[in-house]
C-alpha positions as CSV (number, residue, x, y, z in Angstrom):
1,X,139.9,7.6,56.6
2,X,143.0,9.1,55.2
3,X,143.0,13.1,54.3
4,X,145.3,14.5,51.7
5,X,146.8,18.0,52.2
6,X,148.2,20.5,50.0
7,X,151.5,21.9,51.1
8,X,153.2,24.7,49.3
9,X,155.4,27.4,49.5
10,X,158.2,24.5,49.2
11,X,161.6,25.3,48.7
12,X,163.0,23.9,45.3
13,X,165.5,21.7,47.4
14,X,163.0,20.4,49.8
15,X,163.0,16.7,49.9
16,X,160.1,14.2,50.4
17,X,162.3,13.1,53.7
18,X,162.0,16.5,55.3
19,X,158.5,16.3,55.1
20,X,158.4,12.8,56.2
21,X,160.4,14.0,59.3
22,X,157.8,17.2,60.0
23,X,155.1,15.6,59.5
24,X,155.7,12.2,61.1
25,X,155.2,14.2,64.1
26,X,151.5,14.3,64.3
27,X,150.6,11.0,62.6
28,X,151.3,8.3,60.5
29,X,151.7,9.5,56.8
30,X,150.1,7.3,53.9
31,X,151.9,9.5,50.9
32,X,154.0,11.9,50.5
33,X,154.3,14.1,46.6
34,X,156.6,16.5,45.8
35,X,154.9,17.8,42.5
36,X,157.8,18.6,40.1
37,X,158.3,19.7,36.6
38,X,158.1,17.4,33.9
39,X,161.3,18.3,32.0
40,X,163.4,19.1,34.3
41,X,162.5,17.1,37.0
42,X,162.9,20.5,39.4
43,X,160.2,20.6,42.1
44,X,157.1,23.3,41.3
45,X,157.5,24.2,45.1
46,X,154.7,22.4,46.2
47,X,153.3,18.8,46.9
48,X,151.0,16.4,48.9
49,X,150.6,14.8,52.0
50,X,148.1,12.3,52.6
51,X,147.6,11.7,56.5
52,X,146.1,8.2,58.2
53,X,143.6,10.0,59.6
54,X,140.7,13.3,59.4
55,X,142.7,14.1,63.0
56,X,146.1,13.5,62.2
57,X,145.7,16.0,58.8
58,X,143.7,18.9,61.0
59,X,146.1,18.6,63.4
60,X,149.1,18.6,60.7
61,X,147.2,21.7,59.3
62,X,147.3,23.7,62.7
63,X,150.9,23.1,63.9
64,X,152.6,23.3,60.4
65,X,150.5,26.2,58.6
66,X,153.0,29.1,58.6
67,X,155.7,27.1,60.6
68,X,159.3,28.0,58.4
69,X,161.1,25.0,56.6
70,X,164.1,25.7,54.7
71,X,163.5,29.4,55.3
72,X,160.2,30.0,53.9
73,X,156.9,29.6,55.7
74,X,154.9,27.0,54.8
75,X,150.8,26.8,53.0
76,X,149.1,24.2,54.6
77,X,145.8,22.9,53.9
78,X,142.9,20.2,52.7
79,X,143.4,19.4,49.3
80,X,140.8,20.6,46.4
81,X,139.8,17.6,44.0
82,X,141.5,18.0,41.3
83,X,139.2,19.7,38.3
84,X,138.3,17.2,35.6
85,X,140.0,19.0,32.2
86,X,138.4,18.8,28.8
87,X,140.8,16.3,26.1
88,X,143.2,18.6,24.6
89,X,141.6,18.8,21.3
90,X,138.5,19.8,23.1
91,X,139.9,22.9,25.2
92,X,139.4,26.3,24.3
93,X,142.0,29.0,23.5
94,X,145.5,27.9,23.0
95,X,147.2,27.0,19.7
96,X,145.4,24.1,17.6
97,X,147.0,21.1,16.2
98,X,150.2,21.8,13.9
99,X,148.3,20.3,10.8
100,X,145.0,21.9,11.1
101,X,144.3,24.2,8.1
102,X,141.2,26.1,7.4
103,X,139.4,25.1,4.7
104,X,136.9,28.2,4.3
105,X,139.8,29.9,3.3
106,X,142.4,29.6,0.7
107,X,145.8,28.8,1.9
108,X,147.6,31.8,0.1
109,X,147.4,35.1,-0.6
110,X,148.0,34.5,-4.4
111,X,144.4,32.6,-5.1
112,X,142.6,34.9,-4.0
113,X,141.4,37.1,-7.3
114,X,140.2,40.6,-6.8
């Protein structure tokens, strides 16, 4: 059964190629992610690699936890499942919908009469 792993700690030019190459070393890979950023399109400095097998990811985790790749030591682990997140509407905090007005309230100072 295939295992994903989080890897972080990427370097912004790390490539999805480089990671092939590391961690083609242990195992066969199934996936490889390079999370980036939606506007930019720069990587977020980390991603995911999903490994053939439970052995091939532990053994991925072990030799590559720590190890340096483009200078900066890598975070290597299982991944979490990913939380389930409330529809936006529904989420707390934040700033509401642009054409949400209250209605208990008048919308200007000038209605109001003392």
């Amino acid at each position: 059964m295939a295992k994903r792993l989080y890897v972080g700690n990427l370097s912004h030019s790390t490539t999805q190629e480089q990671l092939e190459a590391l961690f083609s070393q242990v195992g066969e890979i199934a996936e490889i992610t390079i999370v980036t950023d939606r506007e930019t399109g720069r990587s977020k400095g980390f991603g995911f690699v999903e490994m053939a097998t439970d052995a091939d990811a532990q053994e991925a985790i072990n030799r590559f936890n720590g190890q340096e790749l483009d200078g900066r030591p890598l975070t290597v682990n299982e991944a979490r499942p990913r939380e389930e997140r409330a529809p936006r509407g529904d989420r707390p905090g934040g700033f509401g919908g642009g054409d949400r007005r209250r209605r208990d309230r008048p919308s200007n100072n000038r209605s109001r009469r003392f």
